[in-house]
MARVOMI-354041 format. One record per residue (C-alpha): residue number from 1; x, y, z. Coordinates in Angstrom, 3 decimals, padded with zeros to 6 digits. Layout:
<rs>
(r NUM,(X,Y,Z))
...
</rs>
This chain:
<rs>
(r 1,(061.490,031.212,109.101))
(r 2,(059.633,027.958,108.172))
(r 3,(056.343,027.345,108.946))
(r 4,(054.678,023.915,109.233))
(r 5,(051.356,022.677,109.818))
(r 6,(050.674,019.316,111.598))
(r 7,(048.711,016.545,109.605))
(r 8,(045.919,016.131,111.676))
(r 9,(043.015,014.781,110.252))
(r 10,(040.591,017.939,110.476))
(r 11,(044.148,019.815,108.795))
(r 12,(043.974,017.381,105.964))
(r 13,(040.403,017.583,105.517))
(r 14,(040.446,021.320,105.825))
(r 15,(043.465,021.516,102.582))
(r 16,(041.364,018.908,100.637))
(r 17,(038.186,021.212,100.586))
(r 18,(040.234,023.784,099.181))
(r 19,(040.442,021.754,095.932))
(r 20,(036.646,020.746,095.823))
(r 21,(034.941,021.558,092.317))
(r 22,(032.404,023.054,094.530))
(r 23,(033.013,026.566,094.489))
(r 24,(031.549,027.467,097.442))
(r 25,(032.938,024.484,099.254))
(r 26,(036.530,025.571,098.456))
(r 27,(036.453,029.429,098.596))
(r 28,(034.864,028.458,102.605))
(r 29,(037.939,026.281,103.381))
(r 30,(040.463,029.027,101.828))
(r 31,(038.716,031.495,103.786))
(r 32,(039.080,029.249,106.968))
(r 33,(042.599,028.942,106.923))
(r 34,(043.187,032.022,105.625))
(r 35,(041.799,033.345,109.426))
(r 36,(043.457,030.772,111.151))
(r 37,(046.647,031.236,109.600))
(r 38,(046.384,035.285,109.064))
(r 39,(047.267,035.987,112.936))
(r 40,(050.187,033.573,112.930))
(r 41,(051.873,034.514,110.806))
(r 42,(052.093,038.315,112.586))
(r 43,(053.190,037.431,115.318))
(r 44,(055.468,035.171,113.858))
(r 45,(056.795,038.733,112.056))
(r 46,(057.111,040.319,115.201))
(r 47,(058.942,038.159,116.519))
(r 48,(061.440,037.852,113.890))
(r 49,(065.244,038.933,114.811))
(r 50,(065.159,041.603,112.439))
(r 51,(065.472,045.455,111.904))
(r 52,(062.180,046.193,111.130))
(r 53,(060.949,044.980,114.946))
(r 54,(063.379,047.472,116.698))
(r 55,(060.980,049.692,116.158))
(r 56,(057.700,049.759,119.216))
(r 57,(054.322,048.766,117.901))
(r 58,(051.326,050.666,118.523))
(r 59,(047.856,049.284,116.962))
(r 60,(044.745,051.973,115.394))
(r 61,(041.909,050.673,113.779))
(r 62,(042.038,050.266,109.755))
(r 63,(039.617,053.348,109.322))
(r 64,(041.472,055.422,112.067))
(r 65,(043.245,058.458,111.231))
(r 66,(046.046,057.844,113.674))
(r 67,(048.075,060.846,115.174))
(r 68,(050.133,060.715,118.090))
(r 69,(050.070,063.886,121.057))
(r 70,(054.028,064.640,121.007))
(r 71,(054.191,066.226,124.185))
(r 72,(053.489,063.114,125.828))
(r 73,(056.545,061.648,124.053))
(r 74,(059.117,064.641,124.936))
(r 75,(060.133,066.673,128.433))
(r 76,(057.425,068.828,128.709))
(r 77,(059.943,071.231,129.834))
(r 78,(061.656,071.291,126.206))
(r 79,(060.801,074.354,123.984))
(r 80,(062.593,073.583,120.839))
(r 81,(061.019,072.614,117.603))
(r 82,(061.582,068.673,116.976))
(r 83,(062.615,067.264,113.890))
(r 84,(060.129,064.107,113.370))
(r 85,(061.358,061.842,110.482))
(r 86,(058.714,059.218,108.579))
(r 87,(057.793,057.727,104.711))
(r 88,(055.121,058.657,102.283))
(r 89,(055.687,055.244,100.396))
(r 90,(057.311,051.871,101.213))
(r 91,(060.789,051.948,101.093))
(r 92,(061.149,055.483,100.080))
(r 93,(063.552,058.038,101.702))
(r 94,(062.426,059.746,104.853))
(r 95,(060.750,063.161,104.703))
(r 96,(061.828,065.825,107.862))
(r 97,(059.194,067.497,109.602))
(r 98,(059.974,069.952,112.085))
(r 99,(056.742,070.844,114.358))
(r 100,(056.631,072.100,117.939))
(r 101,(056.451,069.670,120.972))
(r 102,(052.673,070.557,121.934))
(r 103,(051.821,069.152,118.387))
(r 104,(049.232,066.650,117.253))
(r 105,(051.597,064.685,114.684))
(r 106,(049.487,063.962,111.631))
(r 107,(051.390,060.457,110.263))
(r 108,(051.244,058.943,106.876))
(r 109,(051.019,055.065,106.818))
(r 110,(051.241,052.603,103.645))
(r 111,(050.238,049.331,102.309))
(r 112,(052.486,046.598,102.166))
(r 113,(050.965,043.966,100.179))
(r 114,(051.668,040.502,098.779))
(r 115,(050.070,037.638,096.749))
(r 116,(050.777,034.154,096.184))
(r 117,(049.461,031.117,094.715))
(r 118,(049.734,027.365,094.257))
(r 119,(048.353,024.355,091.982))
(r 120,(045.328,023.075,092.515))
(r 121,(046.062,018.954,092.774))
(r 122,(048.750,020.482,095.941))
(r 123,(045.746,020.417,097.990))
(r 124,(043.910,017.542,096.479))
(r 125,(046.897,015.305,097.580))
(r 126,(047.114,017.023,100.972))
(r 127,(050.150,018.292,100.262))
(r 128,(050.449,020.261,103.860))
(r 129,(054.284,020.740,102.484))
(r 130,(053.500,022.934,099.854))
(r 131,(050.472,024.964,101.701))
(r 132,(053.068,025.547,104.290))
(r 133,(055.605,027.053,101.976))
(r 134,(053.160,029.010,100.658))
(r 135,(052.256,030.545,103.880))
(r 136,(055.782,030.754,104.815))
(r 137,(056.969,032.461,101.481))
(r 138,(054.007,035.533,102.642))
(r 139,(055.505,035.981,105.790))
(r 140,(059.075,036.711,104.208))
(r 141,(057.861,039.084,101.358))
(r 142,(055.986,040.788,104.292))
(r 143,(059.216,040.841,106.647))
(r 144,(061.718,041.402,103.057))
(r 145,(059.538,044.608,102.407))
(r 146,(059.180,046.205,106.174))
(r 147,(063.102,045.353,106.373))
(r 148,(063.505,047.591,103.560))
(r 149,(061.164,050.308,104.729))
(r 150,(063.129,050.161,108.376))
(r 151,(066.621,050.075,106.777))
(r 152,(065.885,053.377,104.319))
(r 153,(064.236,055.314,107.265))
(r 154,(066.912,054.159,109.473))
(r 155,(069.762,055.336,107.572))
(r 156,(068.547,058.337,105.826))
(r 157,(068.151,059.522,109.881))
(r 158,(071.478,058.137,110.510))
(r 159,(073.054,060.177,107.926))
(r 160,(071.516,063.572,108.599))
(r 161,(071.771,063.258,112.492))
(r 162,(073.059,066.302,114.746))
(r 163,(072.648,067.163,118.121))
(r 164,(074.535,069.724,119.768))
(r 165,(076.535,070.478,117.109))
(r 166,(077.722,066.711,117.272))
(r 167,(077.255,064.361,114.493))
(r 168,(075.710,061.246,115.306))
(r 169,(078.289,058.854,113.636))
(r 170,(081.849,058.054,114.819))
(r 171,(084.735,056.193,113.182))
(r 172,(086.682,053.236,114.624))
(r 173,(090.032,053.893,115.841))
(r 174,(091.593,051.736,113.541))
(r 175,(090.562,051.288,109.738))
(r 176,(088.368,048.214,109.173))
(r 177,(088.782,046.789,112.717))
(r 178,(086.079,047.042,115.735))
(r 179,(087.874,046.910,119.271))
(r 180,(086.135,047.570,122.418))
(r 181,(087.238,051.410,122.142))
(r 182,(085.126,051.831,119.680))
(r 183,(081.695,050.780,121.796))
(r 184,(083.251,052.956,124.085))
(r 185,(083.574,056.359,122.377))
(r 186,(079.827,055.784,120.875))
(r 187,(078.847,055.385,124.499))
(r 188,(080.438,058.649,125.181))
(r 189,(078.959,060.107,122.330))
(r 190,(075.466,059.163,122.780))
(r 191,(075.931,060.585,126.757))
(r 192,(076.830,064.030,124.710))
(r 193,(073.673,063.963,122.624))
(r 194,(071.478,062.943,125.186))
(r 195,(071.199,065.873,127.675))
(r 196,(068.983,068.030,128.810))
(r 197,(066.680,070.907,127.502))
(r 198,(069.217,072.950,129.281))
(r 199,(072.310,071.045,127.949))
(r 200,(073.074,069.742,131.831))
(r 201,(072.701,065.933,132.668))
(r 202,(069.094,064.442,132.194))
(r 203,(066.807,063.885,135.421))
(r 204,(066.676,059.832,134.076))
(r 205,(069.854,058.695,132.829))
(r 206,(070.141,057.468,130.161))
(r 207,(073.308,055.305,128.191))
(r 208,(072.174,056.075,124.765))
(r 209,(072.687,052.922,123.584))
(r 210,(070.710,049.859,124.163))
(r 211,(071.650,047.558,121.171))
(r 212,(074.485,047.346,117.766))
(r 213,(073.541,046.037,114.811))
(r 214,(076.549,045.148,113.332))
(r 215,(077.593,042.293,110.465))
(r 216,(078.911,038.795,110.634))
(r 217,(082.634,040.253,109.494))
(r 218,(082.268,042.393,112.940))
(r 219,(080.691,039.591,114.797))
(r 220,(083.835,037.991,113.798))
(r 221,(086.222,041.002,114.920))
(r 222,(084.348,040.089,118.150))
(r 223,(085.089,036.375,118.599))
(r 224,(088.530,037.689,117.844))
(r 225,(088.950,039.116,120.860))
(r 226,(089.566,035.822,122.486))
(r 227,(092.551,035.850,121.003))
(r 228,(093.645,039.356,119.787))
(r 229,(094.649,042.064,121.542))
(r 230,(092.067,044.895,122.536))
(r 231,(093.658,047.815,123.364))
(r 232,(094.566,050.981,121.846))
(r 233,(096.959,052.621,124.333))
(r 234,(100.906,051.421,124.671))
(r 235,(100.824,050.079,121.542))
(r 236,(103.554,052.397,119.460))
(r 237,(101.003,052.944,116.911))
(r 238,(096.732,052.726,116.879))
(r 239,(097.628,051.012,113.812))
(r 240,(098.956,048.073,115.682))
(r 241,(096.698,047.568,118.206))
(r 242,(095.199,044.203,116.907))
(r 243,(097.894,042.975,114.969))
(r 244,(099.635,040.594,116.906))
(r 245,(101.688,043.915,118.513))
(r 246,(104.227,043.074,121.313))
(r 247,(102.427,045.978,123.210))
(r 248,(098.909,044.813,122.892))
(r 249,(096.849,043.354,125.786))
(r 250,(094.101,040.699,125.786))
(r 251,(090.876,040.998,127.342))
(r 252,(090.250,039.359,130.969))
(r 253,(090.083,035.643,131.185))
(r 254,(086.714,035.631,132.347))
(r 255,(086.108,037.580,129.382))
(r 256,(087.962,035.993,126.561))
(r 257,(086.787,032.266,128.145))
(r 258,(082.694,033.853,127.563))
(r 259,(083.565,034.618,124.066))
(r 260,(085.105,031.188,123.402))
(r 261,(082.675,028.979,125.084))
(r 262,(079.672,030.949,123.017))
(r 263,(081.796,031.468,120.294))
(r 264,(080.640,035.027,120.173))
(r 265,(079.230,037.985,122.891))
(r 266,(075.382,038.859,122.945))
(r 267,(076.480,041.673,124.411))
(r 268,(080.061,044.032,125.665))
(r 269,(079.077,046.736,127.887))
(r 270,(075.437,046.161,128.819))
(r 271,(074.568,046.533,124.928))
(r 272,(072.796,043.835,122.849))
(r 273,(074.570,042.795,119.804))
(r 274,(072.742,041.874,116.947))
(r 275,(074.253,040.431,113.757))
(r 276,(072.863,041.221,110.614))
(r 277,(073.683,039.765,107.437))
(r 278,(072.546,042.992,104.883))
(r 279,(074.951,045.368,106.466))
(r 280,(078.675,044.592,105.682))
(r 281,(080.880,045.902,102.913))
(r 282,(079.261,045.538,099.649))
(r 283,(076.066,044.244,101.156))
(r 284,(072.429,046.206,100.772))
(r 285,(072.419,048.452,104.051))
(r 286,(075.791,049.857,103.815))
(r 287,(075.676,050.663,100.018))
(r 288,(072.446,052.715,100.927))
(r 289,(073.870,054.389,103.883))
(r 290,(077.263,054.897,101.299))
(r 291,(074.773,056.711,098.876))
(r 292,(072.849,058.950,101.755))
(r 293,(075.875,059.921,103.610))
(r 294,(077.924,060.894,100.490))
(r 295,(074.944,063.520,099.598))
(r 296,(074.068,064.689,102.773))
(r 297,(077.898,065.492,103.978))
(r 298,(079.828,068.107,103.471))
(r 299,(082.624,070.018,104.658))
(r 300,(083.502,073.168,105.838))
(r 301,(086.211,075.216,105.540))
(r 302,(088.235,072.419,107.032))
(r 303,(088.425,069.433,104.816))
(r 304,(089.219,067.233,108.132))
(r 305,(086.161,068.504,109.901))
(r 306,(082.967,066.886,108.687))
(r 307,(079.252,068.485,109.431))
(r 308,(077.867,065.426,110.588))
(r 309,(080.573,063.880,112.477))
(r 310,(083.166,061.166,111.168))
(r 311,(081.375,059.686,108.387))
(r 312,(085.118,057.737,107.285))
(r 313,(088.768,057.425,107.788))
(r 314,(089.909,058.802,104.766))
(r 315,(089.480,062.625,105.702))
(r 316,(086.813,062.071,107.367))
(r 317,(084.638,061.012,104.163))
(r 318,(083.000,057.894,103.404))
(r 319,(085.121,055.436,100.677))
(r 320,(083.507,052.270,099.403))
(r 321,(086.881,051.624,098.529))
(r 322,(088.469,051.460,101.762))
(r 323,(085.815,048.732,102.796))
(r 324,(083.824,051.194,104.924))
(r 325,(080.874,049.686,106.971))
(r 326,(078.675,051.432,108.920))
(r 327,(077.267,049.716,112.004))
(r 328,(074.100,051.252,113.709))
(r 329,(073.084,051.847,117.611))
(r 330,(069.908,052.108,118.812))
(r 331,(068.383,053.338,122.507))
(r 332,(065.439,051.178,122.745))
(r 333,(064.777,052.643,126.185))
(r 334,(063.405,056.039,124.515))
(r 335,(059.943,056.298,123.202))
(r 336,(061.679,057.414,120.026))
(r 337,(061.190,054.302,116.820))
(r 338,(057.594,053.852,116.878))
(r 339,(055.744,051.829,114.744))
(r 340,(051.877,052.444,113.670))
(r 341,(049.944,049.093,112.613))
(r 342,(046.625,049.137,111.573))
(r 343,(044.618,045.623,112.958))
(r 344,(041.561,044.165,110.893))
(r 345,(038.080,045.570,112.647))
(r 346,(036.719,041.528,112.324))
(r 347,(040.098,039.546,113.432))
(r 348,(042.065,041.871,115.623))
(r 349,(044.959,040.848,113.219))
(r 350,(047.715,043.105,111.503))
(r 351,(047.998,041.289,109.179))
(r 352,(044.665,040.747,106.174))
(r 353,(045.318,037.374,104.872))
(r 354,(042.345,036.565,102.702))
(r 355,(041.323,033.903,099.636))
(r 356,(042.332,035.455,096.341))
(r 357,(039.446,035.429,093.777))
(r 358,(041.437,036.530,090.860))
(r 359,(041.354,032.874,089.791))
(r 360,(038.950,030.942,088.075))
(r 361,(038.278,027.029,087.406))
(r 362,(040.339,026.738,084.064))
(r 363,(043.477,028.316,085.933))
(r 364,(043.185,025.533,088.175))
(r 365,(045.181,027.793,091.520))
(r 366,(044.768,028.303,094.485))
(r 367,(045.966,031.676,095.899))
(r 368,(046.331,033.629,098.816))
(r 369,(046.637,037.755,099.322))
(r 370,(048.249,039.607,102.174))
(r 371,(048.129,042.800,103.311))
(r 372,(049.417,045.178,105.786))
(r 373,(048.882,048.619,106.845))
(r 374,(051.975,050.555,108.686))
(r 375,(053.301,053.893,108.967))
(r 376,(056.798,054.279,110.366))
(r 377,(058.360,057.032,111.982))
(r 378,(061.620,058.164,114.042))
(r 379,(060.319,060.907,116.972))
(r 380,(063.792,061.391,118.330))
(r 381,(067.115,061.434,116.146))
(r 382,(068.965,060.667,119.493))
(r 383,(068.265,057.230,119.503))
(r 384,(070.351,056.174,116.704))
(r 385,(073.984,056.489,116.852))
(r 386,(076.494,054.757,114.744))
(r 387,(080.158,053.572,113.694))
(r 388,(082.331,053.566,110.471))
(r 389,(084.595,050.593,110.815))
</rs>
């Protein structure tokens, strides 16, 4: 993300206000860039190819006390209780709520705020440079702090999903390897959790899985495929079935020459892949799905039968050791990850980007604070699925 403003003359006028020993002068040109730069930068944040924007927007006013009708969400036909998961506090662990279908849901939303600041003689010099940066550096505390949010509510649903007595994670069918087998089974298994109120086939089919979120060792594992084998079957052992084996066979030309040329797939079956570098072994997503998963699973009787589904490959149990990775599925086409913004009742914007008065002559600053008002919340547990590679 970089932003850059052009140095045209009413830009460079407009920066050198900012440092005028006229108070008034200056606070007026913070102000004015402050609303001409406050609704770029969210849409610039919506934009963003990130996990935080898989989730669909809907805008309240700022003194609103937003709710949304379920029952326009859900089969009206469906008479179970749903379980609706959302935060109290940015970045905190999701809270379950189970309320009927015909409910008025009641959601919580949060600040999430930033502030930053830059010398004075910057904008006496017209240093656009630096007031870009600036800018720039709000946009990614902004986007760092609603990835977090996303990633905590994301997982912590991931880890307690079940539908249909199914868990809602599968494992690979070979230990730290993705092959096209395994996008296959979690097709299958998001057709099993997706059915009915009566447990027959839905009236509008669905696949269950629209996009993969996966990280740049599996992206890797992908561009593989060129050149590895794929399969699973006639090899003499699963074990074996990207290793080189005698048995193994490639993809089709036409697909191993895509994969080459583009050194990479967007997409295998229809579904979207997205790389993303904070999931991965040892990287920030997977060590808090690692921590969710190993307090929310358990066993029964049967130590190879897990509650939630195949959490890992060693007895069916997470291991950090074994270089476990989880990599996440989402069904964008279900009205399911929705996303609550509140917009400013003078702009329009999401985002409240105003002059920062904290700071007085002798400090000689200039500085800028951001805010933004969200509530996120999952309506459907059936549109997230997931792997354990």
């Amino acid at each position: 993300m970089n932003i850059t403003l052009k140095r045209t003359e009413e830009q460079v006028e407009l920066i050198k206000a900012m440092a005028s020993k006229n108070r008034n002068v200056a606070h007026e040109a913070q102000a004015a860039a402050a609303e001409f730069i406050g609704p770029v930068l969210a849409e610039i944040m919506n934009n963003a190819p990130a996990l935080s924007n898989m989730f669909t927007s809907f805008s309240f006013n700022e003194d609103d006390n937003p709710s949304i009708p379920l029952d326009l969400y859900h089969d009206v036909t469906d008479t179970d209780y749903l379980e609706v998961y959302s935060q109290s506090a940015p970045g905190g662990l999701p809270s379950n709520t189970v309320i009927p279908t015909h409910s008025e849901l009641k959601f919580t939303t949060y600040r999430l705020e930033t502030a930053v600041d830059f010398d004075r003689r910057y904008a006496a010099r017209s240093r656009l440079d630096v007031v870009s940066k600036t800018f720039t550096r709000i946009a990614q505390e902004l986007l760092i702090k609603q990835e977090q949010t996303s990633a905590n509510l994301l997982l912590g649903v991931l880890a307690n999903a079940e539908t249909n007595g199914l868990g809602h994670v599968i494992s690979s069918a070979t230990e730290n390897q993705f092959l096209l087998d395994d996008l296959n089974k979690l097709i299958t298994r998001a057709k099993r959790l997706n059915t009915a109120w009566n447990g027959g086939t839905p009236v509008t089919g669905t696949r269950g899985v629209t996009d993969l979120l996966v990280s740049p060792e599996i992206m890797g594992e992908i561009r593989a495929m060129a050149y590895n084998p794929i399969n699973t079957k006639g090899s003499p052992s699963v074990e074996t079935a990207g290793n080189g084996s005698e048995n193994g066979i490639a993809a089709t030309e036409g697909m191993r020459d895509e994969i080459y040329r583009n050194a990479g797939a967007s997409e295998l079956y229809g579904i979207s892949i997205t790389e993303i570098n904070e999931l991965g072994d040892g990287q920030r997503f997977n060590k808090v799905y690692g921590a969710l998963v190993g307090q929310t699973n358990s066993t029964t009787g049967d130590s190879s039968q897990s509650m939630k589904g195949n959490v890992g490959h060693e007895s069916n149990k997470w291991s950090g050791s074994d270089h476990d990775q989880i990599l996440i599925g989402i069904d964008r086409g279900r009205d399911s990850l929705m996303r609550a913004v509140a917009t400013d009742s003078e702009t329009g914007s999401e985002l409240r980007l105003v002059a920062d008065d904290q700071y007085t002559i002798r400090q000689n600053k200039i500085g800028y604070y951001g805010q933004l008002e969200e509530g996120r919340m999952v309506l459907d547990t059936r549109a997230l699925t997931g792997i354990v590679v």
